[in-house]
N, C-alpha and C positions, 0 to 999 in steps of 0.2 A: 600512559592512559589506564584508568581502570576498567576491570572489563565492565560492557554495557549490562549483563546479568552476573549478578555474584558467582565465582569462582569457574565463569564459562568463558573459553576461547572460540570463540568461529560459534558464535550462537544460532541458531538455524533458523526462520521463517520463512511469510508468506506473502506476498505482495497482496493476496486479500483472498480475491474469489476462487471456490470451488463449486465441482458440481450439484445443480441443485436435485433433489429427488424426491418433491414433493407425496407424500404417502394420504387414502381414503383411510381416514379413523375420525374415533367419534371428535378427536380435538380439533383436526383437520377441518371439521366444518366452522369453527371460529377463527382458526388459522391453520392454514393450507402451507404454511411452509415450515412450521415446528418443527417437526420430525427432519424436515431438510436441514436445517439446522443443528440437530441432535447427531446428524451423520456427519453431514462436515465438520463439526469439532470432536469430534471420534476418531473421526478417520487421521486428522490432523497430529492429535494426542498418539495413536496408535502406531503411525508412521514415526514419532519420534521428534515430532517439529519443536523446537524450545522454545518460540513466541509464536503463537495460534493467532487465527482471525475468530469469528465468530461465520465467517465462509460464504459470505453477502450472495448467499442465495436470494435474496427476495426482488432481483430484477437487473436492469442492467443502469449499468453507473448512474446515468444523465435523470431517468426515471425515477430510480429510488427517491432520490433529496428533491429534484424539480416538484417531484407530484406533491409535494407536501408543504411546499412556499405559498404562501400569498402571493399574488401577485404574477401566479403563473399558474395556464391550466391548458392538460397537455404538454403539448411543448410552444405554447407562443407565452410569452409574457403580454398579459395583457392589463400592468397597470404596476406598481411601483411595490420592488420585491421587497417581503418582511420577512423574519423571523417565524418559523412554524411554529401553531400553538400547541405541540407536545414534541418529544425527541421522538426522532427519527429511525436511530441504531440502537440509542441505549437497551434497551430491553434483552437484543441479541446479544450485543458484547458484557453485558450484564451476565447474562444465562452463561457465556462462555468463561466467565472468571469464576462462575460455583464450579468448570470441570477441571479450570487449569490456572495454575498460578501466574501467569505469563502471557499476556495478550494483547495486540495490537488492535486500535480503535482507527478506522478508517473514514473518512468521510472524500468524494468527491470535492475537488479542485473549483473554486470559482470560475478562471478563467476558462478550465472546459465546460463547466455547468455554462458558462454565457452563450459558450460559443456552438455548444448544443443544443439552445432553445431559439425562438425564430421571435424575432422585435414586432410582435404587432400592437405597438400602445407608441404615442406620440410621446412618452414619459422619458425615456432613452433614444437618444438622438444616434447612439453606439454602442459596442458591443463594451466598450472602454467605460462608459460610463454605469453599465448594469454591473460589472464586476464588483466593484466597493459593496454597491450592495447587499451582492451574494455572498461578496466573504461578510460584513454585517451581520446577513442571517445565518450564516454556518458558526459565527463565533459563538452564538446560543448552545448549538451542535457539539461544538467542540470544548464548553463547557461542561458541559454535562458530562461528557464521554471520559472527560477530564476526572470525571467524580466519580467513576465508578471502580478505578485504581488501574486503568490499564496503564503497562507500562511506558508503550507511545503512543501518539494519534499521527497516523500516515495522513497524506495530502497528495489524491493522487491529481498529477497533472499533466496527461499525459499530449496534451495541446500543444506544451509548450517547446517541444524540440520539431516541433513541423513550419515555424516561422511565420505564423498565423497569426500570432499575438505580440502584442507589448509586455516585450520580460520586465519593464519598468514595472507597468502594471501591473502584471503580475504576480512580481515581489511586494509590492504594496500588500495588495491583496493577503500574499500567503504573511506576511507580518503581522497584520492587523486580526490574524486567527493566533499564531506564532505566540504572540504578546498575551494574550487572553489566559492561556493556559500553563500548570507549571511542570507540565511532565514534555519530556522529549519531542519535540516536533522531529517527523521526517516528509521530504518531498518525494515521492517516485514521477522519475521522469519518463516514458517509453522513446521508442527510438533510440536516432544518431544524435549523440548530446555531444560528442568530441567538438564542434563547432561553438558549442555555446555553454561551455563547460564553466567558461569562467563568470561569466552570469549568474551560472546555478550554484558555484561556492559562495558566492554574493550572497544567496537568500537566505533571508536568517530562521536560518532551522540547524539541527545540531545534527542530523542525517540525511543524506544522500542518497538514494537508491535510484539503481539504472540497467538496462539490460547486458547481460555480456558475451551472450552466446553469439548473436548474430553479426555483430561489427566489430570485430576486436579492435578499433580506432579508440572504443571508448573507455575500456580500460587502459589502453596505452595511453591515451589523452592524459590520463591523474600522474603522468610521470612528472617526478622535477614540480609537481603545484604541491602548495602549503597548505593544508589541512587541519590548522591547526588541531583541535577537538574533538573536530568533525569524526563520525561514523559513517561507512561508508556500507549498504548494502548491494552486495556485489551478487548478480545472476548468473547461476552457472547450470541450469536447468534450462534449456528451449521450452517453452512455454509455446510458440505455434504448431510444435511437431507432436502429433502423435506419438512417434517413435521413440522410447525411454532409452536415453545413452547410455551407456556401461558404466560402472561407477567408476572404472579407473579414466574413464574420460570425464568425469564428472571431476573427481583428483587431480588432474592434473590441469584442468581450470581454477580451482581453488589454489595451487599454488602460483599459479600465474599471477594470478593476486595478491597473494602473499608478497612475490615478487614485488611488487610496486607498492601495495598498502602496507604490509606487515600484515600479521595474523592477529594485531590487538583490536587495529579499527573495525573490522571486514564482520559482516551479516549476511550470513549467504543462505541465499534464497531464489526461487525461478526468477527468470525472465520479466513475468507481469502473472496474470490468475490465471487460475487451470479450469476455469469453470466451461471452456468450450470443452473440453476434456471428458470420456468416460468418468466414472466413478473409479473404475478399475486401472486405469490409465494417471488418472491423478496419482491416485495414493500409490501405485509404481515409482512415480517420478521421486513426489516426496521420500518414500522409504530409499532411493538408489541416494538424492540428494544426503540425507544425513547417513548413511553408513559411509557413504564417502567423507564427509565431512569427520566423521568419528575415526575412519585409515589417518585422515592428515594430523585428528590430533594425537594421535598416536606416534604419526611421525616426527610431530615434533616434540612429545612428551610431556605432553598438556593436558588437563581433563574437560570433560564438559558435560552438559546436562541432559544437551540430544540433539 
C-alpha cells in the first residue's frame, strides 16, 4: 500500500471536533466563532496533528447541517429536504487549508442527521425514506468540500453501531455522497462495531474509522477480515475521559494495532472529538497522541510528518 500522505507512516488525526472558545472582538460581532476556529486549528497544528480538522466549533453535529436544509426548521422536518442554498463548512475547512497542508472535511452522516430530527410533515412516512434525501442534499456539501483540496471528507455516523438503522440504507446513503466526490471518503463509526463489522467493510468508502480504547472486541474483530485497500483509522486516545494516558500507553495500543492492521493501513487518532474536552485537555491528549505515535515510528524505523 502506499502511504495515505507522502513519505508518512501512522499519519496522525482527528475525528473532527475540538474545543469551542468563542472570543468578544470587533470581528466576533459578524461571526462569533472565528477566533474559535483560529484556536482549534492552532492548537491542532501545534500539538503536531498531520491531518487537522477545521475543529467544528460552530455547534453540535445534528444542528450544524439540519439548520441549514430546506425543509427542516429546528429539529422537525417539516416539508421535503433540499440542498442548502450556500456551503455549510466550506469557509472553515477552507480557512484551515491557508494554515495547514493536510485537512479532513467532515460533514454529518445522513442516517444520524434523520434519526436526529423529529418527522413532523406527512412528506416522509420514515426515517428510511428522509435519508436518500439527506444524503441528496449533503452531496452538494460534499462537493464543494471536495473543491477546496482537502485530502478526505469524513462521514461521521455514529447511529449506525447502536442498531437503530438499516445498514442497507445507510450504505445506500453513504454511496450516493461516496460517488460524488474524488478524494478519499472515510466513515467514522462510534461504539461496538465488532458485531457489525462486516457490514461496514461493505460500505464503499476507502477508510474506516472506529473507537479502540473502550472495547478491544473492535480491534480484535479486524483479525483474519480482508481489507483489501482499505485504511483503517484506529483510536487510541479515550475521547470520554478527561484523564490524558501516558504516552507509553498510548504505544502500546498503537502497536496492538500494528499487530493486526500493519503500520501501512493504520490513521491513529482519538476515540471520536475532544470538544467536551478543556482546551487544555485536548491539546494534552493530541500532543501525548503523536509523541507516541512518533516513539513507534522510531521503533520501527520509519519517518513521518507528525
Amino acid at each position: 500500500m502506499k502511504p495515505f500522505i507522502p513519505d508518512t507512516i501512522l499519519p496522525t488525526t482527528v475525528v473532527g471536533s475540538y474545543p469551542a472558545q468563542p472570543e468578544r472582538t470587533l470581528r466576533s460581532l459578524f461571526d462569533p466563532f472565528h477566533a474559535a476556529v483560529i484556536k482549534a486549528v492552532e492548537s491542532q497544528i501545534s500539538a503536531g496533528v498531520t491531518i487537522i480538522s477545521d475543529g467544528q466549533v460552530r455547534g453540535d453535529m445534528i444542528g450544524v447541517f439540519a439548520s441549514k436544509l430546506p425543509g427542516v426548521r429546528g429539529n422537525d422536518v417539516i416539508g421535503r429536504v433540499m440542498p442548502p442554498d450556500r456551503a455549510i463548512t466550506v469557509p472553515d475547512t477552507a480557512y484551515a487549508l491557508t494554515r495547514h497542508p493536510y485537512v479532513k472535511a467532515i460533514i454529518t452522516g445522513p442516517s444520524t442527521l434523520a434519526h436526529g430530527l423529529h418527522l413532523s410533515t406527512k412528506q416522509y412516512r420514515s426515517r428510511d425514506e428522509l435519508i436518500p434525501d439527506i444524503a441528496s442534499a449533503l452531496v452538494v456539501e460534499a462537493m464543494a468540500l471536495a473543491g477546496t483540496g482537502a485530502v478526505m471528507l469524513q462521514i461521521d455516523e455514529p447511529i449506525l453501531s447502536t442498531g437503530a438503522v438499516s445498514l442497507e440504507t445507510g450504505r445506500e446513503a453513504i454511496g450516493s455522497i461516496a460517488d460524488a466526490v474524488s478524494i478519499p471518503v472515510c466513515l467514522h463509526a462510534c461504539g461496538t462495531i465488532s458485531r457489525i463489522l462486516d457490514d461496514l467493510l461493505a460500505m464503499p468508502v476507502s477508510i474506516l474509522d472506529f473507537e479502540g480504547t473502550q472495547n478491544p472486541d473492535n480491534l480484535a474483530s479486524f483479525s483474519g477480515k480482508e481489507l483489501h485497500d482499505r485504511y483503517i483509522g484506529y483510536g487510541v486516545v479515550d475521547s470520554s475521559s478527561p484523564e490524558p494516558e501516558s504516552p507509553e500507553e498510548i504505544v502500546r495500543r498503537i502497536w496492538k494495532g500494528i499487530d493486526i492492521l500493519g503500520p501501512e493501513r493504520i490513521l491513529v487518532d482519538p476515540d471520536c472529538g475532544l470538544r467536551m474536552h478543556s482546551p487544555d485537555g485536548a491539546y494534552v491528549k493530541l500532543s501525548r497522541l503523536t509523541a507516541a505515535t512518533a516513539t513507534v515510528r522510531t521503533e520501527l524505523g520509519v519517518s513521518g510528518k507528525g
